[in-house]
N, C-alpha and C positions, 0 to 999 in steps of 0.2 A: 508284358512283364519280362524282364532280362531273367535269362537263369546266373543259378550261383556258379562260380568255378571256380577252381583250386589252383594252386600252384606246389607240387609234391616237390620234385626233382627238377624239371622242366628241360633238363640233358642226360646224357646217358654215357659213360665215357666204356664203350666194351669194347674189349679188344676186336680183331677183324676175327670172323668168325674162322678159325683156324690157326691162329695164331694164341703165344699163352700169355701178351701183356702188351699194356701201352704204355708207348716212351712218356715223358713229362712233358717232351715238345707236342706230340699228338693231343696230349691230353688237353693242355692247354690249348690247343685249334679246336679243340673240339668244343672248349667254354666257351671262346670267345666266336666262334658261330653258334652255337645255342643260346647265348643268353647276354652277347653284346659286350660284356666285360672286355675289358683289356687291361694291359701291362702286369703290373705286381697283381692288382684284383685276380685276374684271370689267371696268374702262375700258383697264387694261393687255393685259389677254390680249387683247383685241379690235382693239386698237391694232396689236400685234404679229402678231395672225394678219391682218389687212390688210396689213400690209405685205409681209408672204411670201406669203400666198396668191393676194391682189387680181388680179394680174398675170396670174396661172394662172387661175381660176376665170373669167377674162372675155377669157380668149386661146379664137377662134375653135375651135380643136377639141376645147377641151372643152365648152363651149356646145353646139356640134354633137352630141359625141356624148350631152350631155344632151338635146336637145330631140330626137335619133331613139329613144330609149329608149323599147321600148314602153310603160311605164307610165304615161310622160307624154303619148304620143300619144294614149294612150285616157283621158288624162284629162277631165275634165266641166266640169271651170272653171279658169280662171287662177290659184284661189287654191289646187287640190286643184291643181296641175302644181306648182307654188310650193313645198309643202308635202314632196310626191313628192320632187321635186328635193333637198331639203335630207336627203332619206334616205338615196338612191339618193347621194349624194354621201359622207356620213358613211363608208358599206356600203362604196365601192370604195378610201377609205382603207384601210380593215380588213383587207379583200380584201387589197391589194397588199403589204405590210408584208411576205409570203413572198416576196416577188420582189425586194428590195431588195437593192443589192448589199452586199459583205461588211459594208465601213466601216460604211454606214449602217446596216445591222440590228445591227451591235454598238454603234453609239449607240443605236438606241433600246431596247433590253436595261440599258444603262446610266441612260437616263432613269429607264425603267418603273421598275427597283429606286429610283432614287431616292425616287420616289414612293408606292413600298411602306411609308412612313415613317407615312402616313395607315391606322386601321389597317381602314378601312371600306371605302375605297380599295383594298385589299391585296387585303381578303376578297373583293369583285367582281371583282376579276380571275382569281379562281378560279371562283367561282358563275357569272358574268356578270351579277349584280344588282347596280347600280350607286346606290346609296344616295343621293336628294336631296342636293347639296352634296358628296358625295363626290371626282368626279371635279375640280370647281372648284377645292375645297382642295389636292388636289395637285396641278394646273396655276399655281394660286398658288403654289407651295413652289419653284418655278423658277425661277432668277436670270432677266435677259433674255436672257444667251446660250443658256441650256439650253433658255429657254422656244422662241428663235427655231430652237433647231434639232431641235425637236420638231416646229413647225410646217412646215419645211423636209422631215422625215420623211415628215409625213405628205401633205403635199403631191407630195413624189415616191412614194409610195407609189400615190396614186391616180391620178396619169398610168400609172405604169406600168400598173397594172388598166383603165384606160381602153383601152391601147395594146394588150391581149394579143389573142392568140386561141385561147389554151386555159387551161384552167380549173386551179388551182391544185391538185393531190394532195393530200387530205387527209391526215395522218399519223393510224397507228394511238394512238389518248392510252391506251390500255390498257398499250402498249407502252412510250410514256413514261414513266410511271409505272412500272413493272416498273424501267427504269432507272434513273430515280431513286431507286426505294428499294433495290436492289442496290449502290446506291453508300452506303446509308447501314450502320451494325452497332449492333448490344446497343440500348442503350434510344433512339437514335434510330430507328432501325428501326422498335421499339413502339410510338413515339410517332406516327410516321408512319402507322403502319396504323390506330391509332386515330382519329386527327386525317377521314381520307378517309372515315368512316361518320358524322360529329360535324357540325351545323349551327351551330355556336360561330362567331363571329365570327373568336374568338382564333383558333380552331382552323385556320378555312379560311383566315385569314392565314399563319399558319405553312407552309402547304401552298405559298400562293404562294412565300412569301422560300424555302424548301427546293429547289422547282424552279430560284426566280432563285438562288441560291449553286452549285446545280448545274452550272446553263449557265454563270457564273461561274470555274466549276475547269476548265471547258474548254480546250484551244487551239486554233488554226489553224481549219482545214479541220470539226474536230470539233465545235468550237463553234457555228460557224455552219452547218452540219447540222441539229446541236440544235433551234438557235433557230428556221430556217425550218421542220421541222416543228411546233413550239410555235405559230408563226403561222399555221402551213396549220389548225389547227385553228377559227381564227375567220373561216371564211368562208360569211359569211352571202348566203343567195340574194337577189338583186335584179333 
């Protein structure tokens, strides 16, 4: 069985650790190596996660707690801390996304399907193999309000993972799964079980969109249950 994965942020535009800003031209190298975008795509998304993120990325206590991080203490050069950083920063988006309050983790439930439209895109968020260019084209598929409050998500996602001090519960995805497919009958059902053994592109996309229509049919309290264990599932160590 594939696990689930997410797609928060999937770059990190922080300035060099030492410095107090990134130009527009950096920024933009920095899209278009994470996430495959190019030309206007990648001057916009760059644009726009400057402007929601800047603020935060270079407000004293996340600085702080990025230069006490051990990986960066024990790092060997300014350019291997630099590098670190742009990880460790990506990571605690990802991280936080379970901690996010209602509102916001049902926008980004709302984005992420949006983005299910990509179908490379779709299938990575089920594998967690995120295909050159995948992640860009549907960061490009995002008007500017969606785009800025993607960027707004993940940005308070990773304060809050900056701010905890306990570790997110991972949900049982076995169990996930189990639920999801109990919610489905006759040939979706089939189709379903089929699809979870199949390396098919198609396949593992249909995997995703079934979980996202799932969480979807939810309401209230149920919904967002769902979703924060779908998120506890991508927290990767940093």
């Amino acid at each position: 069985m594939s696990r689930f994965a997410l797609v928060a942020l999937g770059f990190f535009l922080l300035p060099a650790l030492g410095t107090a800003q990134v130009s527009q031209r950096q920024a933009t190298r920095q899209v278009q190596q994470a996430t495959g975008a190019s030309g206007a795509a990648a001057q916009r998304i760059a644009r726009i996660s400057m402007e929601v993120m800047g603020p935060i990325l270079n407000s004293p206590e996340f600085r702080n707690a990025l230069m006490n991080h051990p990986r960066i203490r024990a790092a060997s050069s300014q350019a291997e801390a630099n590098a670190i950083a742009q990880q460790i920063g990506a990571q605690l988006s990802s991280r936080g996304i379970a901690r996010l309050p209602d509102a916001s983790i049902r926008d980004w439930h709302r984005l992420r399907r949006q983005m299910t439209s990509h179908q490379a895109l779709c299938a990575g968020m089920w594998t967690g193999a995120m295909p050159q260019g995948a992640l860009g084209a549907g960061l490009a598929s995002l008007n500017d309000t969606d785009l800025r409050r993607w960027m707004q998500i993940s940005a308070e996602a990773m304060m809050l993972e900056v701010r905890s001090t306990t570790r997110v519960r991972r949900a049982d995805a076995g169990a996930l799964v189990r639920q999801v497919r109990n919610s489905l009958a006759g040939r979706e059902q089939t189709r379903f079980d089929a699809a979870l053994g199949s390396s098919n592109v198609a396949d593992q996309c249909y995997l995703t969109q079934t979980v996202d229509r799932f969480a979807a049919s939810l309401r209230g309290a149920a919904q967002v249950t769902f979703l924060r264990q779908l998120a506890s599932l991508m927290t990767p160590s940093v």
